[in-house]
N, C-alpha and C positions, 0 to 999 in steps of 0.2 A: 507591444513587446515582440521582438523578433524571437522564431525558434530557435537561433542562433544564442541566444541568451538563457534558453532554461537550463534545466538540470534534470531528467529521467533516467530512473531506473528499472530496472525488470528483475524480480527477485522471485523466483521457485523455488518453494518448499513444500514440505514432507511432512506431514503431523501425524503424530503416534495417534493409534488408532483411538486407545484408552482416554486420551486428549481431544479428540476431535470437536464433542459440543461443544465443551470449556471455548477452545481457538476459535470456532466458527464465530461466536458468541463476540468475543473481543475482538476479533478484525473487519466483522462487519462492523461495532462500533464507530471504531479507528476511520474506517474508511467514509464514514458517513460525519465524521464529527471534525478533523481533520481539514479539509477543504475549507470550513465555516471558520473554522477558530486559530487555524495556523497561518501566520504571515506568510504567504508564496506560493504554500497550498496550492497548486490550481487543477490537480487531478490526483486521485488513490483509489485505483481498480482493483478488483479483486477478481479473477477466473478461475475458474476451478476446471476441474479435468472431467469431463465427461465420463470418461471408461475407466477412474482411480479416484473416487472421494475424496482419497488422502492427500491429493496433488493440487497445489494452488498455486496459481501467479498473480504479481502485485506488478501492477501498470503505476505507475509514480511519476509526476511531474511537478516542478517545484519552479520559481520565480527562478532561484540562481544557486547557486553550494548552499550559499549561506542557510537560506529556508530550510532547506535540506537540512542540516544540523542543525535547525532548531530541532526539524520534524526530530529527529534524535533522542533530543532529552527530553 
C-alpha cells in the first residue's frame, strides 16, 4: 500500500488532572487493542509530554477515511 493512500492524524490533548488515571487507563487500552481488531488500523501512538503529564499526542494511521470512521464508532 502506498503512503499515498492512508489516512493520519495527529491529535493533542489536555486531560484534567482529576481525570488523568481514569484516560491513561482507556487510551493505553485503545491503542494497544485497536491495531488488532480494527479493519485499517495500522498504527495508534500515544506521546505524552515530558515536562506536562497532562499533554498527549495520538500518532494515527489508518488504511484509508473509511478505517478511520470505523475507528470512530
Amino acid at each position: 500500500m502506498a503512503a499515498k493512500d492512508t489516512f493520519t492524524i495527529i491529535v493533542d490533548v489536555k486531560v484534567a488532572a482529576d481525570r488523568l488515571d481514569e484516560f491513561v487507563k482507556l487510551i493505553v487500552h485503545d491503542a494497544e487493542v485497536s491495531p488488532k481488531v480494527e479493519p485499517g488500523c495500522l498504527r495508534f501512538d500515544i506521546l505524552r509530554d515530558p515536562e506536562n503529564e497532562l499533554l498527549f499526542t495520538f500518532y494515527e494511521v489508518y488504511a484509508n477515511k473509511e478505517a478511520f470512521d470505523y475507528h470512530l464508532k
